[in-house]
N, CA, C and O atoms as a Tinker XYZ file with bonds, in Angstrom:
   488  protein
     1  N    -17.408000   25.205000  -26.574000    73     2
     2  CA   -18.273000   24.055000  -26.340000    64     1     3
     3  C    -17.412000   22.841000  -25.992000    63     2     4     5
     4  O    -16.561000   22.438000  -26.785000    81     3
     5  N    -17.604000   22.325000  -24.950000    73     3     6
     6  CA   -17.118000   21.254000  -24.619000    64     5     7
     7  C    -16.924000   19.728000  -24.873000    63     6     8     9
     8  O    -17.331000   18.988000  -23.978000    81     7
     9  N    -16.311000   19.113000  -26.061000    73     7    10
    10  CA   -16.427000   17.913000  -26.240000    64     9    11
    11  C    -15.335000   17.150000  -25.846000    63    10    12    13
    12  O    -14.193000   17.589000  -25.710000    81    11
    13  N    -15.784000   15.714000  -25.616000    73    11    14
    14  CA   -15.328000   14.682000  -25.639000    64    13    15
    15  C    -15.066000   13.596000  -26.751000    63    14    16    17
    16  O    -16.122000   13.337000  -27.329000    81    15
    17  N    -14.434000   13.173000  -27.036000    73    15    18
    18  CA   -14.316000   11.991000  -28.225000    64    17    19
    19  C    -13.640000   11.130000  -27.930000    63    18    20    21
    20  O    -12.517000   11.456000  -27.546000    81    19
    21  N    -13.903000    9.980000  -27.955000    73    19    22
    22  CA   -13.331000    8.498000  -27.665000    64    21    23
    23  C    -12.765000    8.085000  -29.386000    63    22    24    25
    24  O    -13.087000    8.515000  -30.494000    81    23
    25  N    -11.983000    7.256000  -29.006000    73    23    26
    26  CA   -11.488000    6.509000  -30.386000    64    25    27
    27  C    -10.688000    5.200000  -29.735000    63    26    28    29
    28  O    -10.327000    5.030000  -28.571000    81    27
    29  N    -10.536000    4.319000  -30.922000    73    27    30
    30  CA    -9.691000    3.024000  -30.551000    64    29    31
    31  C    -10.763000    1.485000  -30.406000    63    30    32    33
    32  O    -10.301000    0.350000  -30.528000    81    31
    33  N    -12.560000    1.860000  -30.066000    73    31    34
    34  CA   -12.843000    0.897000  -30.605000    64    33    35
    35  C    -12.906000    0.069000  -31.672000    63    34    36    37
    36  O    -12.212000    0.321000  -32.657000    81    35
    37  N    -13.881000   -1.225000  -31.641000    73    35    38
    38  CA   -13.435000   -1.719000  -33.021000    64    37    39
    39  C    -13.260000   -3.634000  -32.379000    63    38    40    41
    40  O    -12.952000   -3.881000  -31.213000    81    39
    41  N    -13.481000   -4.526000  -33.232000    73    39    42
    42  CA   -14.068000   -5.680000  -32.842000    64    41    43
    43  C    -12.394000   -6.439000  -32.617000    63    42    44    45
    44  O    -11.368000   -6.244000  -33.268000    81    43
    45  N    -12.618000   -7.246000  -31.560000    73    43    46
    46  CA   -11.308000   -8.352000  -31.205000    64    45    47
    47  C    -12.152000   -9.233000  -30.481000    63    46    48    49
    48  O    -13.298000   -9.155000  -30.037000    81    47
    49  N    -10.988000  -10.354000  -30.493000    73    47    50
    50  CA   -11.580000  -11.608000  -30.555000    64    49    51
    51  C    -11.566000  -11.638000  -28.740000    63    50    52    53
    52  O    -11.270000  -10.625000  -28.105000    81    51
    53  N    -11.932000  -12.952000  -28.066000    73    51    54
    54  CA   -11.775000  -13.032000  -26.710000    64    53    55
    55  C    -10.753000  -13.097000  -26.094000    63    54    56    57
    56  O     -9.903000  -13.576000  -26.845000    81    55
    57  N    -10.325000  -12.872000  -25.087000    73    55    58
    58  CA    -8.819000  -12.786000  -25.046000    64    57    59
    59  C     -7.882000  -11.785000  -25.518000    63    58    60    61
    60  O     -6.747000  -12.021000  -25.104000    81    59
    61  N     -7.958000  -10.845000  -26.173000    73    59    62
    62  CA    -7.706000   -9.962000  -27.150000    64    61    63
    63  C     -7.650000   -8.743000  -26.240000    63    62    64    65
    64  O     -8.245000   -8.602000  -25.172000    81    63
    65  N     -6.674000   -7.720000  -26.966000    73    63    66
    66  CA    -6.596000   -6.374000  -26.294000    64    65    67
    67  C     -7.128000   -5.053000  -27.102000    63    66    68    69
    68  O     -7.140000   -4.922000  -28.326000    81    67
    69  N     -7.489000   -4.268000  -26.289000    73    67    70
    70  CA    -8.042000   -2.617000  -26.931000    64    69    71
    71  C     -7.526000   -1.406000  -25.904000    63    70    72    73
    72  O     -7.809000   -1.300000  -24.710000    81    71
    73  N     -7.005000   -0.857000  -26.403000    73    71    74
    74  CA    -6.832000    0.823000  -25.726000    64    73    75
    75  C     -7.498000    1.863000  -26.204000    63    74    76    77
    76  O     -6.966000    2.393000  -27.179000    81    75
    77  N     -8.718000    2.432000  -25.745000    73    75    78
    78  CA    -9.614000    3.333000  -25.745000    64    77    79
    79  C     -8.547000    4.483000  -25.528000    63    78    80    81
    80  O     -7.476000    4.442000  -24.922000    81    79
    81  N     -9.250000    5.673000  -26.305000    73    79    82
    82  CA    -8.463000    6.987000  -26.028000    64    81    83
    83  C     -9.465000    7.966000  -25.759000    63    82    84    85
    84  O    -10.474000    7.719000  -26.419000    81    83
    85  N     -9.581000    9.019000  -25.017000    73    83    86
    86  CA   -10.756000   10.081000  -24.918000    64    85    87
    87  C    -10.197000   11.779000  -25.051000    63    86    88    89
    88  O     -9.777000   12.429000  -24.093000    81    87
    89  N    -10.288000   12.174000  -26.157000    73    87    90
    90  CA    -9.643000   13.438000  -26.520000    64    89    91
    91  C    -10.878000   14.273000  -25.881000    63    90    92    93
    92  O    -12.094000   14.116000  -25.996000    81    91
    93  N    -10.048000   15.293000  -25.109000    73    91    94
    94  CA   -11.027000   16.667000  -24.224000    64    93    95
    95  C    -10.728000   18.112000  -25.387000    63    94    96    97
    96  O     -9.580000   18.394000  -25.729000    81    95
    97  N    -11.755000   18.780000  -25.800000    73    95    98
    98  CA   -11.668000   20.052000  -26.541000    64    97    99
    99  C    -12.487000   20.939000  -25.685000    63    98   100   101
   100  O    -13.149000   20.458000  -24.765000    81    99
   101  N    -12.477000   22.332000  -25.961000    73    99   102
   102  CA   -13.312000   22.820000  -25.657000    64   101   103
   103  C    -13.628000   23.494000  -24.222000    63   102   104   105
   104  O    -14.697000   23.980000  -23.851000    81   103
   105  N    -11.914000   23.351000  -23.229000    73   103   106
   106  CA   -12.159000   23.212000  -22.237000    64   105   107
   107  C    -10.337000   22.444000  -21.164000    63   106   108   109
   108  O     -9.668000   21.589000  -21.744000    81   107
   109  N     -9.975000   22.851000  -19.999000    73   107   110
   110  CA    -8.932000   22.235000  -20.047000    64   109   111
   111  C     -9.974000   21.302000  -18.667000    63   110   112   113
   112  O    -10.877000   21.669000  -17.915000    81   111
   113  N     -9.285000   20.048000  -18.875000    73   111   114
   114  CA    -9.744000   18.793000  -17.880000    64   113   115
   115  C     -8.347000   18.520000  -16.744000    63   114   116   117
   116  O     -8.263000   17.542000  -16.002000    81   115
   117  N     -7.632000   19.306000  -16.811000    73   115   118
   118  CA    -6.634000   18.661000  -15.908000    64   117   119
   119  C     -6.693000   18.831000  -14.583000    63   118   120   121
   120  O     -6.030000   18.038000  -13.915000    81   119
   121  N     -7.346000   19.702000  -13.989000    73   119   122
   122  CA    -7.896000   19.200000  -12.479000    64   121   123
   123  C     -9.430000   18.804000  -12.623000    63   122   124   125
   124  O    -10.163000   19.387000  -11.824000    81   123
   125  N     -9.891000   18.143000  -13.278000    73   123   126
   126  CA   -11.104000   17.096000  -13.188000    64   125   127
   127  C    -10.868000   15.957000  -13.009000    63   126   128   129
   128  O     -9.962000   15.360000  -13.591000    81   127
   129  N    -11.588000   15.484000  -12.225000    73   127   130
   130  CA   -11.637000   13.466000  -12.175000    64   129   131
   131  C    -12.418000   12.875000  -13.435000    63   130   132   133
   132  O    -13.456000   13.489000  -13.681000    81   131
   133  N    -12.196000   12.060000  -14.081000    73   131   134
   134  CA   -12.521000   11.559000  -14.740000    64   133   135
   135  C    -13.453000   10.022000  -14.938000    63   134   136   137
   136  O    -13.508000    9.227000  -14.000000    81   135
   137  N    -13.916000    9.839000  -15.817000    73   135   138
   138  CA   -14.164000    8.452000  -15.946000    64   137   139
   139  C    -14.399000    7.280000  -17.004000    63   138   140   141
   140  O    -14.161000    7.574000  -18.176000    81   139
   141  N    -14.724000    6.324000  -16.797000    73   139   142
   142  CA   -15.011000    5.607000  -17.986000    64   141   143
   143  C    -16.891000    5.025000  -17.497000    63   142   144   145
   144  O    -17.485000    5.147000  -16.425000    81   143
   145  N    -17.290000    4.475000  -18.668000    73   143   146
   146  CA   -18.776000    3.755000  -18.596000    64   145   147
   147  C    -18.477000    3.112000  -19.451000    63   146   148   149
   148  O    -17.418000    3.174000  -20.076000    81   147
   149  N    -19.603000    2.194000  -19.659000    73   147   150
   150  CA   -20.236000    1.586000  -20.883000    64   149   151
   151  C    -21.575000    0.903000  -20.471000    63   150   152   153
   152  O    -22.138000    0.701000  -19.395000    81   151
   153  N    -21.891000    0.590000  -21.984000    73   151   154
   154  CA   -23.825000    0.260000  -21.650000    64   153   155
   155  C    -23.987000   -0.755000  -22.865000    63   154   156   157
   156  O    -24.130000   -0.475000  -24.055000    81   155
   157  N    -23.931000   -1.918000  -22.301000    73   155   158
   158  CA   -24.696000   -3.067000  -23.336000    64   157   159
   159  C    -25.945000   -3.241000  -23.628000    63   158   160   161
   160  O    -26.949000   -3.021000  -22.952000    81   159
   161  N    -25.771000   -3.817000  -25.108000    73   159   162
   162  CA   -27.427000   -3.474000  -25.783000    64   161   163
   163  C    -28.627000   -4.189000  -24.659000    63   162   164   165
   164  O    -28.345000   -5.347000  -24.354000    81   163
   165  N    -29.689000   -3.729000  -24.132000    73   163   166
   166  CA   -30.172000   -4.115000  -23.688000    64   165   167
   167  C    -30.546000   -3.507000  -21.975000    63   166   168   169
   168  O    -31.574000   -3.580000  -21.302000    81   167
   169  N    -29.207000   -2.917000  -21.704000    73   167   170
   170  CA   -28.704000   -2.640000  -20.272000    64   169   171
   171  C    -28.398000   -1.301000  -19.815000    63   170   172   173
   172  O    -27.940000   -0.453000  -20.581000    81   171
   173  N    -28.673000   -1.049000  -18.396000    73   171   174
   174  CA   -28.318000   -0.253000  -18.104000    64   173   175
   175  C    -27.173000    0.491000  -18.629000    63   174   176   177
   176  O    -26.716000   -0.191000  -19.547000    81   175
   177  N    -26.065000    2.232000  -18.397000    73   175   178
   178  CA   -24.859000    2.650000  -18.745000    64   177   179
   179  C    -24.486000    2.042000  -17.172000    63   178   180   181
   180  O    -25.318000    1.992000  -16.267000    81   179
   181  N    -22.949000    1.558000  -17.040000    73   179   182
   182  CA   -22.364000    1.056000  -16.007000    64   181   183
   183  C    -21.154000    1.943000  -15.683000    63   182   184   185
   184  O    -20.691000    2.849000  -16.375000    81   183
   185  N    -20.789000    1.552000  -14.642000    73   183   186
   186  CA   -19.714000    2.139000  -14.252000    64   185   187
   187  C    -18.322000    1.389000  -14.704000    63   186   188   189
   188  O    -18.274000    0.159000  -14.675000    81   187
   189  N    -17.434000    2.001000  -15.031000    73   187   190
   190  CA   -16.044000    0.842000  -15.414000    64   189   191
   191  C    -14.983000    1.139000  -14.506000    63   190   192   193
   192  O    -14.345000    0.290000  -13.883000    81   191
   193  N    -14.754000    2.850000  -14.432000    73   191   194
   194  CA   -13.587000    2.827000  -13.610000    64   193   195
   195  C    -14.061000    4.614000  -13.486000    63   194   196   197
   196  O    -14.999000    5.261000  -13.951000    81   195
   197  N    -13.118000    4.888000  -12.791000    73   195   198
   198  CA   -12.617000    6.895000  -12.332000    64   197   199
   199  C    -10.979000    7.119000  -11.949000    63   198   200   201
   200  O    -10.365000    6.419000  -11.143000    81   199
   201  N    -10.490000    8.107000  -12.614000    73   199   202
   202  CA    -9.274000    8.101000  -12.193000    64   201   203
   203  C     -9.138000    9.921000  -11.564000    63   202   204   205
   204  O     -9.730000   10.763000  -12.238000    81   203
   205  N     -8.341000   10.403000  -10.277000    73   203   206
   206  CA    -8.549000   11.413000  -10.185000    64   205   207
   207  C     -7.595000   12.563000  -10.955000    63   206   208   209
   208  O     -6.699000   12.334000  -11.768000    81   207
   209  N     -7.942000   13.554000  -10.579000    73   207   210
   210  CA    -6.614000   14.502000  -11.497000    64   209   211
   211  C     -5.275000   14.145000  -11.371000    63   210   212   213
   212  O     -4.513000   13.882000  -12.302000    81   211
   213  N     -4.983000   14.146000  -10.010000    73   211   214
   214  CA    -3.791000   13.829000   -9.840000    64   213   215
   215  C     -3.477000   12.221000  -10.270000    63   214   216   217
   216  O     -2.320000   11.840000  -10.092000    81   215
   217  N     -4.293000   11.421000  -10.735000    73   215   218
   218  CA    -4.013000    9.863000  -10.799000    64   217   219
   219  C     -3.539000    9.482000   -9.331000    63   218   220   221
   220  O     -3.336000    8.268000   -9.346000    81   219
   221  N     -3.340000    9.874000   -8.377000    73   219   222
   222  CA    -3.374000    9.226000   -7.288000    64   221   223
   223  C     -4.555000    8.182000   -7.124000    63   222   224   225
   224  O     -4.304000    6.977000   -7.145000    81   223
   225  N     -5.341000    8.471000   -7.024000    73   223   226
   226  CA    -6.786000    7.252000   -6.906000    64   225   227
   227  C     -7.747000    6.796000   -8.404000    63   226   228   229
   228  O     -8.602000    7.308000   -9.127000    81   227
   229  N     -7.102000    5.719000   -8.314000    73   227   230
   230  CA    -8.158000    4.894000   -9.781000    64   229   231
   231  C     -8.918000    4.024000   -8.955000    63   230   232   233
   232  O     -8.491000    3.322000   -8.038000    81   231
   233  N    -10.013000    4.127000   -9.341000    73   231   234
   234  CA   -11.454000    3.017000   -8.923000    64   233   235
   235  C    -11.807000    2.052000  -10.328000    63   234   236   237
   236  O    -12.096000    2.529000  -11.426000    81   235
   237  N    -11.716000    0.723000  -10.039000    73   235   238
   238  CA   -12.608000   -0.083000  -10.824000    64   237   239
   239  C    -13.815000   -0.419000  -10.635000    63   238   240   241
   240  O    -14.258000   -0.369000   -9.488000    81   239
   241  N    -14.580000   -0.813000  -11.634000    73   239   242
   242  CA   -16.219000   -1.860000  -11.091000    64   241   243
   243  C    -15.252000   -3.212000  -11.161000    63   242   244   245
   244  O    -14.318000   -3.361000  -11.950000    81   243
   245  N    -15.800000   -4.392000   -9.911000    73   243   246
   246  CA   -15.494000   -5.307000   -9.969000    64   245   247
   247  C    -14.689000   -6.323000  -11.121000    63   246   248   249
   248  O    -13.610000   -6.916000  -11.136000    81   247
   249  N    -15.957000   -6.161000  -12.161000    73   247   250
   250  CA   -16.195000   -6.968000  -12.824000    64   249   251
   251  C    -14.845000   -6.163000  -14.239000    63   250   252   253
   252  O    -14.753000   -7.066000  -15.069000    81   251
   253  N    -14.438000   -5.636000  -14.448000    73   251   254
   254  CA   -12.840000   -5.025000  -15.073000    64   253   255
   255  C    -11.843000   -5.472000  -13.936000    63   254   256   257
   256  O    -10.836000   -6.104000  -14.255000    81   255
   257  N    -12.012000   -5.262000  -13.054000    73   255   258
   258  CA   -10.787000   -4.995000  -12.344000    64   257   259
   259  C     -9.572000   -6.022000  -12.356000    63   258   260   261
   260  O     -9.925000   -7.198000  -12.445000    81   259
   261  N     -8.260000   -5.797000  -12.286000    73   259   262
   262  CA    -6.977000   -6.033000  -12.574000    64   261   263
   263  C     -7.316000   -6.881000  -14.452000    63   262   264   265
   264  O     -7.021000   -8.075000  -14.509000    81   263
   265  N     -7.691000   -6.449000  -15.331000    73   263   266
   266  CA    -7.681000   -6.836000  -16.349000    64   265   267
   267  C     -7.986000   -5.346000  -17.425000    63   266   268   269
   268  O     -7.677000   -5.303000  -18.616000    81   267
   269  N     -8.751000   -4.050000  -16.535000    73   267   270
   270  CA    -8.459000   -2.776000  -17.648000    64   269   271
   271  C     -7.382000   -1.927000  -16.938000    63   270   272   273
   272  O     -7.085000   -2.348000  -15.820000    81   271
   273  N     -6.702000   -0.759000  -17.378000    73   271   274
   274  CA    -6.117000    0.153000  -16.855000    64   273   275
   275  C     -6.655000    1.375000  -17.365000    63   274   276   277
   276  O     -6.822000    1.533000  -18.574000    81   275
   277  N     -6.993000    2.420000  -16.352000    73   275   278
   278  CA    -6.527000    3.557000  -16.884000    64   277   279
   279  C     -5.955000    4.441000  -16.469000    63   278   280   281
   280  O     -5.629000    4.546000  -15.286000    81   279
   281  N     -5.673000    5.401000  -17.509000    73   279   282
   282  CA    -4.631000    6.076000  -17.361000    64   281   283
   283  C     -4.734000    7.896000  -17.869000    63   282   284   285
   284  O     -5.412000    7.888000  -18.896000    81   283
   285  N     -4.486000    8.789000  -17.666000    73   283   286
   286  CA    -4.356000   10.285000  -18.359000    64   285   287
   287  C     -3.101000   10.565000  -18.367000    63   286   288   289
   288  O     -2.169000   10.107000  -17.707000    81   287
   289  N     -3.160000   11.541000  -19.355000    73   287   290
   290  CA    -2.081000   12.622000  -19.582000    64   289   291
   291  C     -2.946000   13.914000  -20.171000    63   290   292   293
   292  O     -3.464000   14.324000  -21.209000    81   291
   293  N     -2.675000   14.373000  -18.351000    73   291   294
   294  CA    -3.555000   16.167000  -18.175000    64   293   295
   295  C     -2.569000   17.167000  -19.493000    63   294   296   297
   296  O     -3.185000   18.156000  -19.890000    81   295
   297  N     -1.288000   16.966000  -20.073000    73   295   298
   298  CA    -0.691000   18.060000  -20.894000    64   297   299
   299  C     -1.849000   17.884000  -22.356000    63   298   300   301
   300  O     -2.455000   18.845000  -22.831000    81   299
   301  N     -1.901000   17.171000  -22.617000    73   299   302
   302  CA    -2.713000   16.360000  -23.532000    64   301   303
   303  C     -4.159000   16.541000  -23.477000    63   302   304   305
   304  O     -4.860000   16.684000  -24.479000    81   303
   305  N     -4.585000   16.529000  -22.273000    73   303   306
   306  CA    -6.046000   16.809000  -22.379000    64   305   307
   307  C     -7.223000   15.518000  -22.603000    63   306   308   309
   308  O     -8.423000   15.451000  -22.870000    81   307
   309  N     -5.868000   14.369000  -22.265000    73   307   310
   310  CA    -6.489000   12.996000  -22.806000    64   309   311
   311  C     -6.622000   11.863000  -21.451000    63   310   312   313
   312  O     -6.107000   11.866000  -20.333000    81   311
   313  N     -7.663000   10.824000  -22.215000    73   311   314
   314  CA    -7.962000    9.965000  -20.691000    64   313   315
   315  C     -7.851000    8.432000  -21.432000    63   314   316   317
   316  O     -8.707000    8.342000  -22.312000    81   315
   317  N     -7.180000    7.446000  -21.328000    73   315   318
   318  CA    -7.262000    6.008000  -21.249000    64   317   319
   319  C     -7.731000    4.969000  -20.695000    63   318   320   321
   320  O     -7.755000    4.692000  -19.496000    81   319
   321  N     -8.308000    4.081000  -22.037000    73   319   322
   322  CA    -8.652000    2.951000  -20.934000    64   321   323
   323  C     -7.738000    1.546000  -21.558000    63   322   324   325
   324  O     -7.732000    1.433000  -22.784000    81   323
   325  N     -7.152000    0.731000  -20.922000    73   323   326
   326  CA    -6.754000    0.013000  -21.349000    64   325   327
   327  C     -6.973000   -1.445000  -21.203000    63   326   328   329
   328  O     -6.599000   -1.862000  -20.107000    81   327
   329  N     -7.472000   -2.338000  -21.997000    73   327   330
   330  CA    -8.422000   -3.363000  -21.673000    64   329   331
   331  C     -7.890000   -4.580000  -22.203000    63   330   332   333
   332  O     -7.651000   -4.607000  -23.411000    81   331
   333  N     -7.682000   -5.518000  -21.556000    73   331   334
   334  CA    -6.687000   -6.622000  -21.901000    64   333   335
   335  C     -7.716000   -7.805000  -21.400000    63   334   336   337
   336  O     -8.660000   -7.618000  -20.634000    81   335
   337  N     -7.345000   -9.044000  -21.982000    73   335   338
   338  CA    -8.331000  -10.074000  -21.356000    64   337   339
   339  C     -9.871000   -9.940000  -21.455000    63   338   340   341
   340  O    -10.712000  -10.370000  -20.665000    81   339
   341  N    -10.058000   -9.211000  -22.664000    73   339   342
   342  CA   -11.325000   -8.904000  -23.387000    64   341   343
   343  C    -11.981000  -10.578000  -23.277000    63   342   344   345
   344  O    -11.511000  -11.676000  -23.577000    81   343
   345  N    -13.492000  -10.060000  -22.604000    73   343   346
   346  CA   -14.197000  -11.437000  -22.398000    64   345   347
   347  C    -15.828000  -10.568000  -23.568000    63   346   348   349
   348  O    -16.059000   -9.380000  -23.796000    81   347
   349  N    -16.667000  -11.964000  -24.061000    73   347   350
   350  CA   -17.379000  -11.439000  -24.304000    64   349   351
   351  C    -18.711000  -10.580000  -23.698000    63   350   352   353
   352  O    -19.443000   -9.895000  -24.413000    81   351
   353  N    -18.850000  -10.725000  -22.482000    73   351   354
   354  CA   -19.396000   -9.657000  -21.834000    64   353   355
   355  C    -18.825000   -7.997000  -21.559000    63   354   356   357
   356  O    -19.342000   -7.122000  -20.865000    81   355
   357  N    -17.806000   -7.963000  -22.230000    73   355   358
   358  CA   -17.110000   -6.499000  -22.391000    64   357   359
   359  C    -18.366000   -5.593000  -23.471000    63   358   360   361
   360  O    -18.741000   -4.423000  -23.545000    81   359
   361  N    -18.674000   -6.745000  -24.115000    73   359   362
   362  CA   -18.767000   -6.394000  -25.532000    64   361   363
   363  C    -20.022000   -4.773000  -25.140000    63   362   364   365
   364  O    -21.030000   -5.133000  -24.533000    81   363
   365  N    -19.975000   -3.585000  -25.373000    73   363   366
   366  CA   -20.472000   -2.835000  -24.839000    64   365   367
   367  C    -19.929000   -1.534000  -25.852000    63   366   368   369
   368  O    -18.989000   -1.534000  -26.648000    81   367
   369  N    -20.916000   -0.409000  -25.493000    73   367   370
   370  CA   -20.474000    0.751000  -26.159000    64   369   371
   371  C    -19.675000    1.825000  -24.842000    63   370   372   373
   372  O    -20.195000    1.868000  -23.727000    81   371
   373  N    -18.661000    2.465000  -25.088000    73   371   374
   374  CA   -17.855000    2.689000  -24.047000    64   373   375
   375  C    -17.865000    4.152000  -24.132000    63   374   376   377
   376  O    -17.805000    4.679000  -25.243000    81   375
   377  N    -17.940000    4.893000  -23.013000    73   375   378
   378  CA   -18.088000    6.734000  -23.151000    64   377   379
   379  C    -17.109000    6.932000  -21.739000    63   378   380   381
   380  O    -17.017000    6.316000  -20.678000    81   379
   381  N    -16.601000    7.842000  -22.186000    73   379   382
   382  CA   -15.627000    8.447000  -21.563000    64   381   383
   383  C    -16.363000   10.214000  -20.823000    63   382   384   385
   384  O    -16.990000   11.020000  -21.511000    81   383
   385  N    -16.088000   10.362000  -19.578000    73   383   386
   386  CA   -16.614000   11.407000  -18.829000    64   385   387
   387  C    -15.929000   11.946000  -17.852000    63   386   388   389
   388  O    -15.486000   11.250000  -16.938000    81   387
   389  N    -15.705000   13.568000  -17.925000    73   387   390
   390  CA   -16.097000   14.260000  -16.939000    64   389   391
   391  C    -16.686000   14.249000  -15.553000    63   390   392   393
   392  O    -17.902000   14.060000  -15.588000    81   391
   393  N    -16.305000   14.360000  -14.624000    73   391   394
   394  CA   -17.131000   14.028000  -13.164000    64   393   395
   395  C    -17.002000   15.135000  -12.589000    63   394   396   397
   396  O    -16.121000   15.934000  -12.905000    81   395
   397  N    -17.938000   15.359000  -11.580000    73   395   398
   398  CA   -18.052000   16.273000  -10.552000    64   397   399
   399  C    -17.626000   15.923000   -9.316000    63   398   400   401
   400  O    -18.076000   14.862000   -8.884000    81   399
   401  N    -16.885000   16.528000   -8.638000    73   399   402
   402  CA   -17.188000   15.689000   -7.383000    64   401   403
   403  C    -16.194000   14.186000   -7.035000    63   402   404   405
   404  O    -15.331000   13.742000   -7.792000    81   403
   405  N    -16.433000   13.838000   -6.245000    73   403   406
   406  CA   -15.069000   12.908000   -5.712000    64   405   407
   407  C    -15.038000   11.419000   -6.996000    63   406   408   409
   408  O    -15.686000   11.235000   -8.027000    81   407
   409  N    -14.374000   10.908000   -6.564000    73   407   410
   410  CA   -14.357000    9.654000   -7.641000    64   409   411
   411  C    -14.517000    8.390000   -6.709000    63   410   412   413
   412  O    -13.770000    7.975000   -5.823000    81   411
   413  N    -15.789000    7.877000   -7.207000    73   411   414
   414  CA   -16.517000    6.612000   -6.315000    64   413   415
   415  C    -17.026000    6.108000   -7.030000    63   414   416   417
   416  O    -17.028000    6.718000   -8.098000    81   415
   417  N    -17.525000    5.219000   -7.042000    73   415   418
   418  CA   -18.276000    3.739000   -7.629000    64   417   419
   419  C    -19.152000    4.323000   -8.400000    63   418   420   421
   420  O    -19.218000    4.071000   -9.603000    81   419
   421  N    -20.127000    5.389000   -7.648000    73   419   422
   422  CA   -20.993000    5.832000   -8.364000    64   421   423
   423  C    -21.041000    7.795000   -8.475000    63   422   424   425
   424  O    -21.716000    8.647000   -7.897000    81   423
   425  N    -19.699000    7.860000   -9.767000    73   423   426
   426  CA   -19.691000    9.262000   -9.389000    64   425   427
   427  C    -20.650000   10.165000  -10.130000    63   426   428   429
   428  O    -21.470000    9.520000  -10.785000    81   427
   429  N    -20.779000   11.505000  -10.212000    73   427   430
   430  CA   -21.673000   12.524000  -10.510000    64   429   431
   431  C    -20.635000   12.718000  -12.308000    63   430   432   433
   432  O    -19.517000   13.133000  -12.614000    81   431
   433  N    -21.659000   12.221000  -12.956000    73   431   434
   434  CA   -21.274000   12.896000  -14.596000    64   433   435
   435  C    -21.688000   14.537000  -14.820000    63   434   436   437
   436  O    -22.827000   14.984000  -14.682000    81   435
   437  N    -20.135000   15.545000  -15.308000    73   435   438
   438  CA   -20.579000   16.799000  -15.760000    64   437   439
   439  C    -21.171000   16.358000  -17.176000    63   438   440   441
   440  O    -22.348000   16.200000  -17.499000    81   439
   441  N    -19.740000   16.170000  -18.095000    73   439   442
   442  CA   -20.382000   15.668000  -19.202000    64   441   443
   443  C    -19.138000   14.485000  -20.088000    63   442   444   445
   444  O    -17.972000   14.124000  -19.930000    81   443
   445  N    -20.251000   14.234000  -21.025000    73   443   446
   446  CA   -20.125000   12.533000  -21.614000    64   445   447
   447  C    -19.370000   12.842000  -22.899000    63   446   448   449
   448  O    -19.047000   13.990000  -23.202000    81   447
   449  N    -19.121000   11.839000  -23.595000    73   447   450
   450  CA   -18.428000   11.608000  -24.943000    64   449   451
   451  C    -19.724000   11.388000  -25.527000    63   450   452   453
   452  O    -20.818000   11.635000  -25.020000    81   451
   453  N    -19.402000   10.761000  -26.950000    73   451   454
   454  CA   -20.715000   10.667000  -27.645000    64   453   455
   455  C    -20.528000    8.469000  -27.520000    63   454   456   457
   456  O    -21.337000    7.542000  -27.545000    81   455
   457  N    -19.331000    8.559000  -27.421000    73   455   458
   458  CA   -19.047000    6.343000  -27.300000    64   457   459
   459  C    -18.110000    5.836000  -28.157000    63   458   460   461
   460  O    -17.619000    6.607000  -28.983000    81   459
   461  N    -17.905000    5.160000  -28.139000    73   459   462
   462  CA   -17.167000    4.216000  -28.634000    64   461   463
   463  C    -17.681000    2.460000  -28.662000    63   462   464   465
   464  O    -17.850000    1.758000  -27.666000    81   463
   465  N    -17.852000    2.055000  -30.082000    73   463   466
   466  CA   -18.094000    0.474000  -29.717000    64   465   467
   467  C    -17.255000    0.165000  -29.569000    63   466   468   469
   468  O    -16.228000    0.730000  -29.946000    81   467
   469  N    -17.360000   -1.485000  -28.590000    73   467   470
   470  CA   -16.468000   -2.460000  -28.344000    64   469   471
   471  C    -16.919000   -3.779000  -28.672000    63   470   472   473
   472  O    -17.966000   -4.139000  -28.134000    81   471
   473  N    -16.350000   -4.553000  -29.429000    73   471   474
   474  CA   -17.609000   -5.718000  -29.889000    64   473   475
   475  C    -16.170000   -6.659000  -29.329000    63   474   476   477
   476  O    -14.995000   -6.365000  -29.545000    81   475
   477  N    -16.648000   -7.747000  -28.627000    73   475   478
   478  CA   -15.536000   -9.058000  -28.557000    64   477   479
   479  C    -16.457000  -10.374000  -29.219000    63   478   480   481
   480  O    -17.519000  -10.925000  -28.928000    81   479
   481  N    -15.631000  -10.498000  -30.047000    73   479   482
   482  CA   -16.448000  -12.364000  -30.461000    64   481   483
   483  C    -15.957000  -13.354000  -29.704000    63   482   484   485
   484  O    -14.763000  -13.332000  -29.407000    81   483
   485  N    -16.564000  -14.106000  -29.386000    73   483   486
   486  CA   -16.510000  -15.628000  -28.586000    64   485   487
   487  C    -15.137000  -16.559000  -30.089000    63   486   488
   488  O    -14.774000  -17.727000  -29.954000    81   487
């Protein structure tokens, strides 16, 4: 059975840094593209970023971009996000995924993590 698990959320202030981690079981991910989301209370799940197997091509959503990184290590089975310059509109629950298919703005989810909060205070 295939899971995902995120870890590393957890509340910081504005300005403040977090590195999300996404452990893969159940399954090897190293030629899959990957991705990140998140979904604030209230809101749609969004897109954050995709990185491909090879890490040759990382995609951001605008609104992260040059302020998260991510990153894998396929020996590991693991996927990163790394988020610096935490504003309070970050503040969101964050899932880490599996993709089908190419890595674009809006890619095809196989399957999801269960989340991770991210809370930033003002």
């Amino acid at each position: 059975q295939v899971q995902l698990v995120e870890a590393g959320g957890g509340l910081v202030q504005a300005g403040g840094s977090l590195r999300l981690s996404c452990s893969a079981s159940g399954g090897t991910f190293r030629w899959d593209n990957m991705g990140w989301f998140r979904q604030a209370p209230g809101k749609e799940r969004e897109f954050v970023g995709a990185i491909t197997w090879t890490s040759s091509t990382i995609l951001y959503a605008d609104s992260v971009k040059g302020r998260f990184t991510i990153s894998r290590d396929n020996a590991k089975n693991s996927l990163y996000l790394q988020m610096n310059s935490l504003k309070v509109d970050d503040t969101a629950v964050y899932y880490c995924a599996v993709l089908t298919g190419p890595v674009t703005t809006t890619p095809v989810v196989r399957y999801w993590g269960q989340g991770t909060q991210v809370t930033v205070s003002s």
